[in-house]
TILO-830426 format. One record per residue (C-alpha): x, y, z; residue number from 1. Coordinates in nm, 4 decimals. Example, Ala and Ser with C-alpha at 12.3 -4.5 7.8 and 13.67 -1.06 7.14 Angstrom:
u;v;w;num
1.2300;-0.4500;0.7800;1;
1.3670;-0.1060;0.7140;2;
//
This chain:
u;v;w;num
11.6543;4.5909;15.5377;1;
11.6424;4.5263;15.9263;2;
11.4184;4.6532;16.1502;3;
11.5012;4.9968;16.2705;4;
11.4490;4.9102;16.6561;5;
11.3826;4.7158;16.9391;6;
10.9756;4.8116;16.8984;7;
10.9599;4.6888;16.5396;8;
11.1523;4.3746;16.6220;9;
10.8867;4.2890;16.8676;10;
10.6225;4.3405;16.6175;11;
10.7426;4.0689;16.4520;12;
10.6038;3.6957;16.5217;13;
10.8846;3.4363;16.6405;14;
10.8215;3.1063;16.4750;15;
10.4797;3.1128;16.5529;16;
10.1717;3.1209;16.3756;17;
9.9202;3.3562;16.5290;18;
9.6021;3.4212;16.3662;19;
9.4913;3.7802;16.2273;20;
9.1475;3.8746;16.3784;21;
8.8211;4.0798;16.2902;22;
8.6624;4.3411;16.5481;23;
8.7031;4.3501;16.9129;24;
8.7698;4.2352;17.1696;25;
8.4597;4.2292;17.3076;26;
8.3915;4.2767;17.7304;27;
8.4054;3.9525;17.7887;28;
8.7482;3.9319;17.7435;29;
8.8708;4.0535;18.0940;30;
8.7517;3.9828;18.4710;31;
8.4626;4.0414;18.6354;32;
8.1899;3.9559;18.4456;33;
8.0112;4.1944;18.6579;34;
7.8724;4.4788;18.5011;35;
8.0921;4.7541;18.4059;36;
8.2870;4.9070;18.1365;37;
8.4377;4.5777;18.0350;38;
8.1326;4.3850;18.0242;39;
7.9248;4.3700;17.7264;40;
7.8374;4.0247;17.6974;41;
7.9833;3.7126;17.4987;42;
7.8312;3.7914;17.1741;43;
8.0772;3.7458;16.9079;44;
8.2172;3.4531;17.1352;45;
7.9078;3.3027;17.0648;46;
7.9149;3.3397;16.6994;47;
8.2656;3.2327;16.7412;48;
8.1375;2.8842;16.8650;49;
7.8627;2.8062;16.6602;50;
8.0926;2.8479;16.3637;51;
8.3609;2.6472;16.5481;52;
8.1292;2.4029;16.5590;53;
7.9983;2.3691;16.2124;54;
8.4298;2.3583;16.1401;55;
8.4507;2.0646;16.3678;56;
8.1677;1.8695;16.1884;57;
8.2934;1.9370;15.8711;58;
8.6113;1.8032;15.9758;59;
8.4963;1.5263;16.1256;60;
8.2849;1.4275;15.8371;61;
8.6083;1.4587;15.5823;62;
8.8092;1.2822;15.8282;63;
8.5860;0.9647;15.8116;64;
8.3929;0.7493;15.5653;65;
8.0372;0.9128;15.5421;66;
7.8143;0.7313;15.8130;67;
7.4387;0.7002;15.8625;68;
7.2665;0.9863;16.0567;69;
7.2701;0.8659;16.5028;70;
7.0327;0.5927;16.5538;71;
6.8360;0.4532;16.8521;72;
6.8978;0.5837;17.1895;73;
7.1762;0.7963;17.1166;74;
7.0637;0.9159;16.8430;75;
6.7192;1.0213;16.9396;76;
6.9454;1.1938;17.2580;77;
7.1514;1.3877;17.0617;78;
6.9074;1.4803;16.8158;79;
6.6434;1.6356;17.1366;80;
6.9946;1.8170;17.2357;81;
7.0467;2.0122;16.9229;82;
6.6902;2.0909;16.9354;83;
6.7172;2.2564;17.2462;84;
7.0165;2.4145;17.2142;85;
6.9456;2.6042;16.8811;86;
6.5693;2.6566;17.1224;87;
6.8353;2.8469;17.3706;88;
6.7363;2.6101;17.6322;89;
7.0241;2.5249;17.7194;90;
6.9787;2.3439;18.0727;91;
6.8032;2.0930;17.9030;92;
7.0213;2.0787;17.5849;93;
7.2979;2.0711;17.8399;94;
7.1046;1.7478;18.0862;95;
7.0722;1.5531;17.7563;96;
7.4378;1.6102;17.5834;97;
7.5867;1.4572;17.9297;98;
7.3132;1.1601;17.8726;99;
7.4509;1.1150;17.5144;100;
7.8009;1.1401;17.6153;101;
7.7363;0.8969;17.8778;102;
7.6638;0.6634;17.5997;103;
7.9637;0.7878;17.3816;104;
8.1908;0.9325;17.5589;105;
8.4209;0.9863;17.2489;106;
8.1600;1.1969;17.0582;107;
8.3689;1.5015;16.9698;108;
8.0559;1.7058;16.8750;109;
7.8551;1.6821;17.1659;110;
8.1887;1.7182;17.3586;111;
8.1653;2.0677;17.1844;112;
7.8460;2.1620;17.2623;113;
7.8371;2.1210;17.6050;114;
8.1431;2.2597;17.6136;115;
8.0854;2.5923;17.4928;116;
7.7153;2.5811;17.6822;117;
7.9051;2.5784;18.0027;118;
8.1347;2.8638;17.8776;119;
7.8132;3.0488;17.7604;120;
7.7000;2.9927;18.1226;121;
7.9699;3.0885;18.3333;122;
8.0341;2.7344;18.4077;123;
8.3974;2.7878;18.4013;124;
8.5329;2.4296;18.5455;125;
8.2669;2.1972;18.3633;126;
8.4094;2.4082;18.0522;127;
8.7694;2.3423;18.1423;128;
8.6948;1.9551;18.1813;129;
8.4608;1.9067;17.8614;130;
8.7228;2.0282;17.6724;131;
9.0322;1.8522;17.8178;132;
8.8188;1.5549;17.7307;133;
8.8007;1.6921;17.3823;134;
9.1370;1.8265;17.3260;135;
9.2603;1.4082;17.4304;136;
8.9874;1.2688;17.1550;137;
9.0904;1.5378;16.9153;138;
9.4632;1.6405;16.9884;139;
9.5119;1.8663;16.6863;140;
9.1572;2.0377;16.7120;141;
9.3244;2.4004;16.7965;142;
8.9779;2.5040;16.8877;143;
8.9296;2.2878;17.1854;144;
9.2650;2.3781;17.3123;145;
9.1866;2.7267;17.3030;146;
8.8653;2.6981;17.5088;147;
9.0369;2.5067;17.7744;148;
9.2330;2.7738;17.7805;149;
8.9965;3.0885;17.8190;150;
8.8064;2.8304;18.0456;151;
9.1514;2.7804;18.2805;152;
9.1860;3.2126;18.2336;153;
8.8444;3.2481;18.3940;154;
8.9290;3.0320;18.6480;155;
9.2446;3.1729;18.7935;156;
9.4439;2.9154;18.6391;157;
9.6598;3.1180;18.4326;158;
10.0139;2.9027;18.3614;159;
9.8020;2.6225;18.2479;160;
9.5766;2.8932;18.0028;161;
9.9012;3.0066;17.8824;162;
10.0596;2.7039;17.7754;163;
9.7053;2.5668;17.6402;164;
9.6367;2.9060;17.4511;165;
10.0131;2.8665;17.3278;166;
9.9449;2.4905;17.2301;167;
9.6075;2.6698;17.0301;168;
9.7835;2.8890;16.8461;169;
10.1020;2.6293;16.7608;170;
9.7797;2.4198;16.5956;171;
9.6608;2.7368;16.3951;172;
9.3126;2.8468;16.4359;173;
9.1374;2.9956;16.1496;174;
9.2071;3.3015;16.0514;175;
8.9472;3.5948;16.0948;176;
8.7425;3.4069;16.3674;177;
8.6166;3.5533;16.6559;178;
8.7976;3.2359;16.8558;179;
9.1217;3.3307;16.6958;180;
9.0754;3.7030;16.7998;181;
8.9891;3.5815;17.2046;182;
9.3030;3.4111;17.2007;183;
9.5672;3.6574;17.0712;184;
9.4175;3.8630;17.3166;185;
9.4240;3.6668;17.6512;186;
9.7602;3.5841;17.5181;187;
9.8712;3.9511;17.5826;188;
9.7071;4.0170;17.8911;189;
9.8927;3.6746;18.0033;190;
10.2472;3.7588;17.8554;191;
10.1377;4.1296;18.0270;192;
10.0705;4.0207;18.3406;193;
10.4103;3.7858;18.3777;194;
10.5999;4.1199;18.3060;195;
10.7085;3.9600;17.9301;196;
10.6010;4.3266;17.8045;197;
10.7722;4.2848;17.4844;198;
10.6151;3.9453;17.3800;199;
10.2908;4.0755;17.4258;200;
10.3075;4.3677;17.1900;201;
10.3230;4.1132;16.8787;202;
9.9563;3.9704;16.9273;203;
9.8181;4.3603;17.0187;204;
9.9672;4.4859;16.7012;205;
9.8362;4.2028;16.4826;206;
9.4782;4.2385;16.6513;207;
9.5106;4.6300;16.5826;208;
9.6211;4.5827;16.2492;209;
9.2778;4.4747;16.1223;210;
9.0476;4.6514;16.3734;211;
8.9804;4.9856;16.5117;212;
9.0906;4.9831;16.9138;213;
8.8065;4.9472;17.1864;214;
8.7978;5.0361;17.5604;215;
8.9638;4.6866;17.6377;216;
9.2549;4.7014;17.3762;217;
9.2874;5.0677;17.5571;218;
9.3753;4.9371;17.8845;219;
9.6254;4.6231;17.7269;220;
9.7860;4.8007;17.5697;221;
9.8129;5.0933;17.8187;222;
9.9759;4.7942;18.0473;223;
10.2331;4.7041;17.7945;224;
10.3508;5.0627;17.7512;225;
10.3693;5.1585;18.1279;226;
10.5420;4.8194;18.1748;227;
10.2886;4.7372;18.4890;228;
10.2569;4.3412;18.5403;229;
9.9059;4.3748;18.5673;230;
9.5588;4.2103;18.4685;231;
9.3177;4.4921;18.3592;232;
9.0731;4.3658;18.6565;233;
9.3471;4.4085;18.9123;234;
9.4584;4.8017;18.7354;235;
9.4450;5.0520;19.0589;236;
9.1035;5.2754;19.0104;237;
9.3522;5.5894;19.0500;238;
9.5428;5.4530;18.7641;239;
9.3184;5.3782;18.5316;240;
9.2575;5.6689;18.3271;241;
9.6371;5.7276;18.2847;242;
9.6553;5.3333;18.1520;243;
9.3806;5.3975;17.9202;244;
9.4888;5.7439;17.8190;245;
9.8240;5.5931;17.7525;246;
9.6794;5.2783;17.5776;247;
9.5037;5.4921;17.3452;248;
9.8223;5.6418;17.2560;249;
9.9935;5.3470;17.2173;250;
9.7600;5.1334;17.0047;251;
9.7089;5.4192;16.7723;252;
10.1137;5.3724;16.7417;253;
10.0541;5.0069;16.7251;254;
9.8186;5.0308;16.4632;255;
10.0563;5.2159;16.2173;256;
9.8523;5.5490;16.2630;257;
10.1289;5.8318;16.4092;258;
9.9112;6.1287;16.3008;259;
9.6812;5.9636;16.6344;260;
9.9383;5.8784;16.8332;261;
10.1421;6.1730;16.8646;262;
9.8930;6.4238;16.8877;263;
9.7787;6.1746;17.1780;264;
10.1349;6.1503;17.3385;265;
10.1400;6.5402;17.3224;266;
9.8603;6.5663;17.5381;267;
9.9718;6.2663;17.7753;268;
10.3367;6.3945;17.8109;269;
10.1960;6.8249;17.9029;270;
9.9753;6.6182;18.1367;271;
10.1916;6.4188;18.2936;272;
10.5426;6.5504;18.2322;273;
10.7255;6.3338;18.4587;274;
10.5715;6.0081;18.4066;275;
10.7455;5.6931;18.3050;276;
10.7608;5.5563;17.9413;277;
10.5819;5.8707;17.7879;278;
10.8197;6.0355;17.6148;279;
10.9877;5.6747;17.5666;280;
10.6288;5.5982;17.3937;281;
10.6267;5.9758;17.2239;282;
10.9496;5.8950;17.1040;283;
10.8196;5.5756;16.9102;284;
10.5218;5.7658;16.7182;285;
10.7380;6.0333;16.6023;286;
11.0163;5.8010;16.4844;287;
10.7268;5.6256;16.3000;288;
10.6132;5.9719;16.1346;289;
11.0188;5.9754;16.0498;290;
11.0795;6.2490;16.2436;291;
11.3971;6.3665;16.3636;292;
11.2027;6.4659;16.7040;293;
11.2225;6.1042;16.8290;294;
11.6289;6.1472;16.9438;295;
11.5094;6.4478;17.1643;296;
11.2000;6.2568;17.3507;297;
11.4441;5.9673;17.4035;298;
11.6988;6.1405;17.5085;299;
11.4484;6.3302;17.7751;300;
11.3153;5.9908;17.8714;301;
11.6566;5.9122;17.9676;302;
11.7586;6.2025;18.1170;303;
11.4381;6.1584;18.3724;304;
11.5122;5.8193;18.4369;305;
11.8816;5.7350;18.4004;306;
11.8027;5.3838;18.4310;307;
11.5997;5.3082;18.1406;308;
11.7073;5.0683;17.9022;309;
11.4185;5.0994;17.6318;310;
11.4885;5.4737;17.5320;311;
11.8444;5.4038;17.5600;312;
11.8037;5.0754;17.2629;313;
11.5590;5.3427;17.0749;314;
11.7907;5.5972;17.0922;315;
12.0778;5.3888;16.9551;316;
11.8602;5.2743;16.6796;317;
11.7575;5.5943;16.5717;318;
12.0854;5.7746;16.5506;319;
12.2238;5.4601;16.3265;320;
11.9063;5.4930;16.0929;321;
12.0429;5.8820;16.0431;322;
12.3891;5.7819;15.9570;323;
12.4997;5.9323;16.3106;324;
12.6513;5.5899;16.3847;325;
12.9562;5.6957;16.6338;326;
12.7124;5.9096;16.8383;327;
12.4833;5.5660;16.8463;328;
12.7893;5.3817;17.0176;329;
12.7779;5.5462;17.3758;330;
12.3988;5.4806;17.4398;331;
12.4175;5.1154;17.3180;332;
12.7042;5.0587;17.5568;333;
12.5181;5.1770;17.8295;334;
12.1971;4.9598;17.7233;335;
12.4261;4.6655;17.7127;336;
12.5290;4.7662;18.0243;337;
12.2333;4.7710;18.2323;338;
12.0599;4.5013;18.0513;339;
12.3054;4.2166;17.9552;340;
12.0443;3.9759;17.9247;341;
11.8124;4.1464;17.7178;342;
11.9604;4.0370;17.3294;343;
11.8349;4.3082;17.1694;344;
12.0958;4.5401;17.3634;345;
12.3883;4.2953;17.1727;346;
12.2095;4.3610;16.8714;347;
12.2043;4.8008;16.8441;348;
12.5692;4.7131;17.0357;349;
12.6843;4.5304;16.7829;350;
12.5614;4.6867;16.4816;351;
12.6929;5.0107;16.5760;352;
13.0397;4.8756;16.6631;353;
13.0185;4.7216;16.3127;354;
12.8963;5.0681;16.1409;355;
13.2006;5.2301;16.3130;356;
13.4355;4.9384;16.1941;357;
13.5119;4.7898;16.5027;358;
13.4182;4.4362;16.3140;359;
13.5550;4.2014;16.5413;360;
13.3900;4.3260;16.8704;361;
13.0773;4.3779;16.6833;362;
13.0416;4.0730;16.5515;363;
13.1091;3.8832;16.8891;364;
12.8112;4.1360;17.0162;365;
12.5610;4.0068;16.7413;366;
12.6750;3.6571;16.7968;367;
12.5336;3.6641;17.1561;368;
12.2601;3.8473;17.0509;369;
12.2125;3.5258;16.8440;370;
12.2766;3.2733;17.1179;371;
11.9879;3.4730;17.2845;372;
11.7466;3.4738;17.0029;373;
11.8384;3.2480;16.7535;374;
11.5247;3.2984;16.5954;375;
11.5122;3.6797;16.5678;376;
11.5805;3.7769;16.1619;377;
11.7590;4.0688;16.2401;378;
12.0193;3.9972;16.4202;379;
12.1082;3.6894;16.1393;380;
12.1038;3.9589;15.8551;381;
12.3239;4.1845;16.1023;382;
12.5760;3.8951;16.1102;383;
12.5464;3.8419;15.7753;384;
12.6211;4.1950;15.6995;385;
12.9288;4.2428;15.9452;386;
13.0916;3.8868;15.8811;387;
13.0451;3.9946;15.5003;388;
13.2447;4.3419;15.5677;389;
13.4953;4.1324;15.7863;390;
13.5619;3.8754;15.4748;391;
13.4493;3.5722;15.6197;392;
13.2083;3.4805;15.3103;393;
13.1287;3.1162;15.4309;394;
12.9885;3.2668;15.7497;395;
12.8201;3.5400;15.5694;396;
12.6436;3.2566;15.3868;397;
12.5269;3.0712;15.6805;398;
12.3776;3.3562;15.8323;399;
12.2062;3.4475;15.5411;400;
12.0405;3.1172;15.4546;401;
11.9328;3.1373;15.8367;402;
11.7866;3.4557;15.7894;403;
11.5871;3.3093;15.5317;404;
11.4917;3.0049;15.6594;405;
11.3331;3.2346;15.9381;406;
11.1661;3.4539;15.7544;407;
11.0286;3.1750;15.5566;408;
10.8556;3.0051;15.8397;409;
10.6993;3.3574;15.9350;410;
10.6087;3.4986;15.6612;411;
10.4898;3.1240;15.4574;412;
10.5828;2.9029;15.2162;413;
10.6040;3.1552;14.9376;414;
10.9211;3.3774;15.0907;415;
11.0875;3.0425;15.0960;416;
11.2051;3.1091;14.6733;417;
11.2972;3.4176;14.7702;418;
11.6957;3.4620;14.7428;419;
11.9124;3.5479;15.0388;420;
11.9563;3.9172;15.0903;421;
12.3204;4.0056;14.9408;422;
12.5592;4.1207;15.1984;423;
12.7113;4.4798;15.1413;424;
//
């Protein structure tokens, strides 16, 4: 069955695999370090590390014929450096992994160590550099491409984080690591901050789905509702209670837990009556609870702000799950209207042109949704669906076995035996 809007198709991963996470994020995760209520130290980063690191030796050792213990010189260097650094002296452990490296300057180990001992101490560049170097002597290590990443975050640098925190996840980092759950997260505040609201809400929901929220999962996700292009540092102080109020609201919908959210959006939408995306987000919990009360907070959010695309896709959505399909026409015309290239306006276009049996114009609607998003599910099983009602069985097929391929790749291997949903 497809996806009963726009919100739960952006739940849903696109060809990528990103890593479900334990508790957090912790304050370390947004700018300034400086004391505040963001700040509460690296801890499980730390953690995070140290177990990175035992991964990496593990690796290493399956990866090549067991060898003799470091020797000599070197050996006696990087032996004194692990010393120190399990001491916590880390300026020395630091002085003599740079002497050992100087000696082997392809030692991925030390390479990690004095990476994450410059991350631990706010060394942000020597971080980025220590692990270019060992992202190039171990290209498929997704953990060193993620720390070049935060490290490139913390510096400004935040193109280059993206596309290295991108490269992290294509690798696959462990699940359930504290590494894994630092990424997702930067990730969103990225994807937030470059106004690509919708992509972020994927990694926010998959963090929330394991985890209870926190102060800093408040405020991203308070972003991504309020649609403001935003890093949480940069988050006006006069604003900031309404982003976190909202956030709450909105991870508590994220999280799959309506009977918080809409007793939160209650309270947001009597405080703030008039304010942007509130009874767009209202709207979303109480569709989730399966209430009928979601048409009437879209329809208000639209009615405020004749503009708005999002409440108009929602509303279109949630009419066709109700069977009201020719009232569902009119608002997806409008969202197609004022967003023509947004795909997922095609999609509620087309599958309500196809519910009201206007096959042919419906069809060429989902098929640009598809040029769009080729790799969006839904709108293949939509295709499937209408070309099925129009006759045309051999395209039918196709978009079926695409719909499967793609959920195969998202979901794992196993969907992959799975048959093709049939088409009505």
């Amino acid at each position: 069955m497809p996806r009963s809007s726009l919100h739960d198709t952006a739940l849903s991963p696109r060809g990528t695999s990103v890593c479900p996470v334990p508790r957090g994020p912790p304050g370390w995760l947004t700018e300034p370090r400086a004391a505040g209520p963001y700040n509460q130290g690296p801890v499980n980063l730390r953690i995070a590390l140290a177990l990175a690191l035992v991964l990496l030796t593990a690796g290493s050792a399956r990866a090549q014929p067991a060898a003799p213990p470091p020797s000599g010189a070197f050996g006696d260097l990087a032996r004194r450096a692990d010393e120190a650094r399990a001491a916590g002296r880390l300026d020395e452990a630091g002085a003599l992994y740079r002497q050992a490296l100087a000696a082997r300057p392809r030692w991925a180990e030390g390479l990690w160590a004095l990476g994450t001992i410059a991350y631990e101490q706010d060394r942000f560049a020597e971080c980025r550099d220590v692990f270019s170097r060992l992202a190039a002597v171990q290209p498929k290590m997704a953990a060193a491409w993620a720390l070049r990443g935060l490290c490139e975050f913390r510096l400004g640098a935040y193109a280059r984080a993206r596309t290295h925190l991108g490269k992290a996840v294509e690798l696959g980092l462990p699940p359930r690591e504290g590494l894994s759950q630092a990424v997702l997260f930067h990730q969103a505040v990225l994807l937030t901050q470059e106004g690509a609201f919708d992509l972020a809400i994927a990694p926010l929901s998959q963090i929330l789905q394991l985890q209870p929220s926190s102060p800093e999962l408040d405020v991203a996700c308070g972003l991504v509702l309020l649609r403001r292009p935003l890093l949480p540092a940069s988050i006006p102080r006069a604003d900031l209670d309404l982003v976190r109020q909202a956030g709450e609201a909105y991870c508590a919908h994220l999280a799959r837990h309506p009977e918080q959210a809409v007793p939160r959006f209650d309270a947001l939408v009597r405080q703030h009556p008039r304010e942007r995306y509130l009874h767009y987000g209202r709207g979303l919990a109480l569709a989730q609870q399966g209430s009928a009360d979601a048409i009437a907070e879209f329809r208000k959010e639209i009615e405020l702000f004749p503009d708005d695309v999002l409440a108009r896709v929602e509303l279109a959505f949630g009419l066709l799950t109700r069977g009201r399909d020719a009232e569902a026409v009119a608002p997806a015309e409008e969202a197609a209207r004022l967003a023509p290239g947004l795909f997922v306006t095609h999609l509620v276009l087309g599958r309500a042109l196809a519910a009201t049996g206007r096959l042919e114009r419906g069809i060429r609607e989902l098929e640009t949704a598809a040029a769009m998003a080729p790799r969006i599910p839904e709108i293949q099983l939509a295709l499937a669906r209408a070309y099925a009602q129009a006759g045309r069985k051999a395209d039918a097929d196709r978009a079926s076995k695409t719909f499967q391929s793609i959920e195969a790749a998202r979901r794992g291997s196993s969907s992959a035996s799975r048959p093709p949903p049939a088409a009505p």
